[in-house]
GUVEX-948703 format. One line per 3 residues: their letters; for each residue x, y, z of N, C-alpha, C. Coordinates in Angstrom, 2 decimals, padded with zeros to 5 digits. Atoms other than C-alpha are relative to their C-alpha. Example, Ala and Ser with C-alpha at 12.3 -4.5 7.8 and 13.67 -1.06 7.14 Angstrom:
as = 000.89/-001.19/000.00/012.30/-004.50/007.80/000.90/001.20/000.00 | -000.82/-001.19/-000.06/013.67/-001.06/007.14/-000.77/001.09/000.73 $
END
This chain:
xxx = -000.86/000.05/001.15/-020.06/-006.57/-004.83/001.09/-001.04/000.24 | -000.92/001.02/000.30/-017.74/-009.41/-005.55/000.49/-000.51/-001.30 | -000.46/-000.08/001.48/-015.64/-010.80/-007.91/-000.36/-001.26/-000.91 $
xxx = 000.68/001.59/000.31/-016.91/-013.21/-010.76/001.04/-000.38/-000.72 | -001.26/000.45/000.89/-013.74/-013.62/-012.87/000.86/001.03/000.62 | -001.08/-000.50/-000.67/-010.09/-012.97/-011.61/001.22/-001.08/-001.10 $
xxx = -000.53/000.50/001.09/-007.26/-013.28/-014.36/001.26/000.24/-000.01 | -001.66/-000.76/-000.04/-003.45/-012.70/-014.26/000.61/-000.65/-001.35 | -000.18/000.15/001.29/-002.10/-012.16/-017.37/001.41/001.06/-000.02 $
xxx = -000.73/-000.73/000.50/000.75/-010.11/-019.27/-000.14/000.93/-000.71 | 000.19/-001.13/000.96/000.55/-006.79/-020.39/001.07/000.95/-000.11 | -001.32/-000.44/-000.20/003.58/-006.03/-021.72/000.97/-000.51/000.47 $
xxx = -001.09/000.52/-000.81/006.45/-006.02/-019.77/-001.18/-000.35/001.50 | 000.91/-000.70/-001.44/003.75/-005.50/-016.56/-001.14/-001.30/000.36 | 001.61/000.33/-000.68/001.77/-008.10/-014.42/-000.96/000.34/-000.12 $
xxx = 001.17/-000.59/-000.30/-001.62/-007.73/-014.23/-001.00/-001.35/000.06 | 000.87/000.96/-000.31/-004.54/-008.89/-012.36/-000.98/001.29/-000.33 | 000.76/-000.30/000.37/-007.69/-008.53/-013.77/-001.15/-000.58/000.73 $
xxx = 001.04/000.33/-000.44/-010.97/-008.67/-012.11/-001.67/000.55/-000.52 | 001.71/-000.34/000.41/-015.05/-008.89/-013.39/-000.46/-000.01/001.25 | 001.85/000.27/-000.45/-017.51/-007.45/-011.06/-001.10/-000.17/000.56 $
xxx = 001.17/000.76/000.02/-020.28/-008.43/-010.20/-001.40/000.98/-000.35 | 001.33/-001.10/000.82/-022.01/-005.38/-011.22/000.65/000.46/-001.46 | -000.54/000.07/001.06/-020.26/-005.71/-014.33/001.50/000.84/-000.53 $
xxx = -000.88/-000.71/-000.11/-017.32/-003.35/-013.54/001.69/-000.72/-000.42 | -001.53/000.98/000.10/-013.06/-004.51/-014.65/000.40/000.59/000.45 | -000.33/-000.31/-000.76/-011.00/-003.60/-012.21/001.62/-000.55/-001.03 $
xxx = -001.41/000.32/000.60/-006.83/-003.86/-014.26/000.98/000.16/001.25 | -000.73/-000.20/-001.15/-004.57/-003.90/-011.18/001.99/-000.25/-000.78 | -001.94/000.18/000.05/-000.05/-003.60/-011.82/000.32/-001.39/000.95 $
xxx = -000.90/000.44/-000.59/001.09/-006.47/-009.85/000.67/000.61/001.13 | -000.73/-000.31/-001.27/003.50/-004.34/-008.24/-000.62/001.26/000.39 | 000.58/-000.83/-000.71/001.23/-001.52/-007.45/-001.18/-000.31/001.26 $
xxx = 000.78/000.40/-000.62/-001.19/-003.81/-005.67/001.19/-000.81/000.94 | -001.07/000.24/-001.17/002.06/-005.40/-003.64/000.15/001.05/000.82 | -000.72/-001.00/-000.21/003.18/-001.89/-003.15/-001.07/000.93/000.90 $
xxx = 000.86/-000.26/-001.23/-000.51/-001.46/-001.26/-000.67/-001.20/000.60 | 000.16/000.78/-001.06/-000.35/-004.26/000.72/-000.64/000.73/001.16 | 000.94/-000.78/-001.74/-002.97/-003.69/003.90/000.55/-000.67/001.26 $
xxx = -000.79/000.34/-001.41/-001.23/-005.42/006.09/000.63/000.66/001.08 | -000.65/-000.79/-001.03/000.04/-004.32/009.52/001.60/000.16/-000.07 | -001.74/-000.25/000.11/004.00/-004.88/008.54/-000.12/001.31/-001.09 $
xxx = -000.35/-000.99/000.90/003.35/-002.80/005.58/-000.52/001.07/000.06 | 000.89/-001.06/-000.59/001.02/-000.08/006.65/000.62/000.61/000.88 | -000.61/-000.43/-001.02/002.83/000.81/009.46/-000.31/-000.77/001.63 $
xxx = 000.33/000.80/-000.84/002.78/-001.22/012.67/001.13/000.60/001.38 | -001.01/-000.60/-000.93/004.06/-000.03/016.22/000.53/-000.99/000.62 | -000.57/001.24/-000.97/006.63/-002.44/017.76/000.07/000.35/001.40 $
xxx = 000.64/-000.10/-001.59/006.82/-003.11/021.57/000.66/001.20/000.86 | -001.01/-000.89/-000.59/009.27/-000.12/022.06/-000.52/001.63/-000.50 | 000.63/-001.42/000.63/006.64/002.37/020.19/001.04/000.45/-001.62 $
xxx = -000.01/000.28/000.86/008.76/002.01/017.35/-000.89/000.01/-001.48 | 000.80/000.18/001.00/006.47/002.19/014.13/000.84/-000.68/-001.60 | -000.45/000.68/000.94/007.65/-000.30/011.32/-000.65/000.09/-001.06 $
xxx = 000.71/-000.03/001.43/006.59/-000.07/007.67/000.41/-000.06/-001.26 | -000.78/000.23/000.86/007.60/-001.14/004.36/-000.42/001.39/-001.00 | 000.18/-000.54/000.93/007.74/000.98/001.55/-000.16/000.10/-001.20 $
xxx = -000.34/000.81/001.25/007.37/001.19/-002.31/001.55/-000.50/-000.45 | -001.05/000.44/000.28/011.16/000.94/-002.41/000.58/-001.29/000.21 | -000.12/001.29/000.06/011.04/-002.24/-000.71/-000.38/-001.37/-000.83 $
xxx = 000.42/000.84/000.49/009.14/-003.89/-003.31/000.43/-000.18/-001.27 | -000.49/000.31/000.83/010.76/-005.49/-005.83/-000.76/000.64/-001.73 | 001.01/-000.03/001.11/009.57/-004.11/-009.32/-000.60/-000.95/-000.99 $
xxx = 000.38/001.23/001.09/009.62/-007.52/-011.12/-001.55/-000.96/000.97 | 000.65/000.94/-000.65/006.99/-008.74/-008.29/-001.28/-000.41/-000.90 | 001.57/000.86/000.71/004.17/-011.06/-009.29/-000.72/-001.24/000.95 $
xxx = 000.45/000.84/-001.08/001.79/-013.19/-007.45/000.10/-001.43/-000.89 | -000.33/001.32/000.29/002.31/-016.63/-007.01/-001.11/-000.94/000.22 | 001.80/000.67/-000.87/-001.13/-017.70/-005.31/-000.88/000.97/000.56 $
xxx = 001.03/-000.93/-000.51/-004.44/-015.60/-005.04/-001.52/-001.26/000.25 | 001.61/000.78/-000.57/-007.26/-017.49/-002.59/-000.93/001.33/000.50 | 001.07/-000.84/-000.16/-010.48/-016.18/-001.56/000.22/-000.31/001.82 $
xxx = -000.32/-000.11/-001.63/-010.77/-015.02/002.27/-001.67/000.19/000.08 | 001.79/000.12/-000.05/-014.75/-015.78/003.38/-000.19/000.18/-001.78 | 000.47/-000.76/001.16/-016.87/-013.66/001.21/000.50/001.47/-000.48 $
xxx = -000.46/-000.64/-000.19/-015.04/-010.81/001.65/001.11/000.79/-000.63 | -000.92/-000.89/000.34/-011.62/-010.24/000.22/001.06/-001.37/-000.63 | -001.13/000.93/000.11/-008.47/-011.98/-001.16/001.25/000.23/000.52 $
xxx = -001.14/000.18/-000.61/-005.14/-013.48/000.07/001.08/-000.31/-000.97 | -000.98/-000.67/000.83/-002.16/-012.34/-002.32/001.37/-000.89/000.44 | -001.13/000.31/000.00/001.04/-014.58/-002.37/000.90/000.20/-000.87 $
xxx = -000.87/-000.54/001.53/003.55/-012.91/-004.08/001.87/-000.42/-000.02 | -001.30/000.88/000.13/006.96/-014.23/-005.53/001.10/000.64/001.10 | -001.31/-000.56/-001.25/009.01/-011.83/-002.58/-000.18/-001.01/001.21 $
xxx = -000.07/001.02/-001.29/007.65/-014.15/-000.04/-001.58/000.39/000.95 | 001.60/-000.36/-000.88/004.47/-011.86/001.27/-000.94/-000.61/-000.16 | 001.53/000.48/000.10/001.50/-012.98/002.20/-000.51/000.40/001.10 $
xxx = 000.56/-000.61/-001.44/000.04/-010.87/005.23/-001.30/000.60/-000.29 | 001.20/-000.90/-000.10/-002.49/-008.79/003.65/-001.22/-000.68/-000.66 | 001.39/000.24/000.34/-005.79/-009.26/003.10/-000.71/000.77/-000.77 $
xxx = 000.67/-000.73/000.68/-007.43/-007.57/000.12/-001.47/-000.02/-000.06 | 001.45/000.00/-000.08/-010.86/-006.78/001.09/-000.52/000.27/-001.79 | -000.12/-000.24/001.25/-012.94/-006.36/-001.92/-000.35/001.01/-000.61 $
xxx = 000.14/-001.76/-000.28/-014.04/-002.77/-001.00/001.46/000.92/-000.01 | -001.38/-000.92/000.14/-010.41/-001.62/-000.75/000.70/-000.71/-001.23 | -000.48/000.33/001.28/-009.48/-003.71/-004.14/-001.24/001.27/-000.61 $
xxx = 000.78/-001.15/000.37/-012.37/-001.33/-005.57/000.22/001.18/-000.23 | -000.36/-001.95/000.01/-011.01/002.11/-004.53/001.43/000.07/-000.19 | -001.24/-000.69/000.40/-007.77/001.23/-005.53/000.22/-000.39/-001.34 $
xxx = 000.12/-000.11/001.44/-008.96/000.93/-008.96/000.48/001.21/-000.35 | -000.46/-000.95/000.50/-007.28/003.17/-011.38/-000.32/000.45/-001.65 | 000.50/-000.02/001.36/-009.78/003.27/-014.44/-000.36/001.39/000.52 $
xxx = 000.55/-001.58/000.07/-011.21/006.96/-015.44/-001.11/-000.41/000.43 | 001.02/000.09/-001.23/-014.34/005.77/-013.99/-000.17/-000.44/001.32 | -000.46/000.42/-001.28/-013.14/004.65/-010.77/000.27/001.64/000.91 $
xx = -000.37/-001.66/-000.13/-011.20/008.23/-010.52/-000.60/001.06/000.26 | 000.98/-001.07/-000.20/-014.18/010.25/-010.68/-000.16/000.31/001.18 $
END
């Protein structure tokens, strides 16, 4: 599964990236809900060298965020630059998938 169209648009007040597919499925993503699951190790939780565990939260993420640059990573996943400055995570395209939030996704 991969994606054949990828669209960022306005809905509303509300970012949104839109993705076709490839088994014909749309995937509507928030902007800042797909910042706000960044996979990255800063934002996920990451242990610093003192055992420490670092991790951002949704509070850290700005609500006006929006991406500024989305490339493709292999075949695999995409790389999310968003107007706060992130760019760490890597959106596979199996975990863009399950964090779909259509009623058939949900099931």
């Amino acid at each position: 599964m991969e994606p054949l169209e990828l669209n960022v648009s306005k809905v509303g007040e509300k970012e949104t990236i839109s993705i076709l597919w490839s088994d014909g499925h749309r995937s509507d993503y928030y902007a800042f809900s797909l910042r706000s699951s960044c996979p990255c190790a800063m934002c996920q939780g990451e242990p610093g060298i003192f055992g420490r565990t670092y991790s951002a939260s949704k509070a850290d993420v700005r609500a006006d965020v929006v991406p500024e640059a989305i490339e493709p990573v292999g075949k695999y996943g995409l790389k999310i630059t968003w107007s706060d400055g992130h760019n760490l995570g890597i959106y596979t395209f199996d975990y863009l998938r399950k964090l779909c939030e259509c009623s058939e996704c949900k099931k």
